[in-house]
C-alpha positions as CSV (number, residue, x, y, z in Angstrom):
1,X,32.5,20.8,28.1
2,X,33.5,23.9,26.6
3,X,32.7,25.7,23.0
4,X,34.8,26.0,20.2
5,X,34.8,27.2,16.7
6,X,37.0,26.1,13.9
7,X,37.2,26.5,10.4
8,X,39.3,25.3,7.6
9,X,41.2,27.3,4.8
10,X,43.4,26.0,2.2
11,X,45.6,28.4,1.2
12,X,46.7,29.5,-2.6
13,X,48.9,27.6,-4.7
14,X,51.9,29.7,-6.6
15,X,53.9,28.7,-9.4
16,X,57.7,28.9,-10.0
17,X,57.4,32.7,-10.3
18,X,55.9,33.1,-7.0
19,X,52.3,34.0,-9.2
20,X,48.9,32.6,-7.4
21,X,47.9,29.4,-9.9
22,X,44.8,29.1,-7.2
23,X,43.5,31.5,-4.8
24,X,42.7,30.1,-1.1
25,X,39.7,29.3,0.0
26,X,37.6,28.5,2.9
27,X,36.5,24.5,3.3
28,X,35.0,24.5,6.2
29,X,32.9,27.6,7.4
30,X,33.4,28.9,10.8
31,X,31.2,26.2,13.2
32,X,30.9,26.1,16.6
33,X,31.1,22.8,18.2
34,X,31.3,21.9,22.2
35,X,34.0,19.7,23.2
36,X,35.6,18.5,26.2
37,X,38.9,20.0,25.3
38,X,41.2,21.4,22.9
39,X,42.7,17.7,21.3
40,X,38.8,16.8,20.7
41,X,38.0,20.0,19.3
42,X,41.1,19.5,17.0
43,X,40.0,16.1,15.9
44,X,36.7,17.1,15.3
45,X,38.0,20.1,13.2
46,X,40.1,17.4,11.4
47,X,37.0,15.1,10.7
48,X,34.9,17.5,9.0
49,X,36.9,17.9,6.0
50,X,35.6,17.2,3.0
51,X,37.5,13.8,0.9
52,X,37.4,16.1,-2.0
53,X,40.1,18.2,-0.2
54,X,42.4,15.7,1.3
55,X,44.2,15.4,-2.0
56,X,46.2,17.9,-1.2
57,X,46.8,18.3,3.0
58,X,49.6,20.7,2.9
59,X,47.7,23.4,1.9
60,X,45.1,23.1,4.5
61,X,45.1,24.5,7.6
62,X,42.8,24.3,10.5
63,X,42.0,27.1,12.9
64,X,40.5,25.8,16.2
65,X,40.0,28.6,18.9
66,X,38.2,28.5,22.1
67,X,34.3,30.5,22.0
């Protein structure tokens, strides 16, 4: 088992004109998790966001790294 920490950000959305309509923000705060490896760290990084946030998947993008 080794640690990792992962967070979640969904990043801005821009209009036609290229102007942020909605800043990003941060879903999931940095946690640390343990994990046998990296896939399991990725599906637990996958499982801890929110339903509010799946509406919109393309914006979100998980950061998994090694501790």
């Amino acid at each position: 088992m080794k640690l990792y920490t992962y967070a979640v950000i969904k990043n801005e959305r821009t209009d036609k004109d290229g102007e942020t309509t909605e800043p990003a923000k941060i879903v999931v705060t940095p946690t640390t998790i343990l994990a046998r490896d990296d896939a399991q760290a990725n599906l637990m990084a996958a499982r801890a966001i929110p339903d509010t946030e799946l509406d919109d998947v393309d914006r979100l993008v998980i950061v998994v790294r090694p501790f």
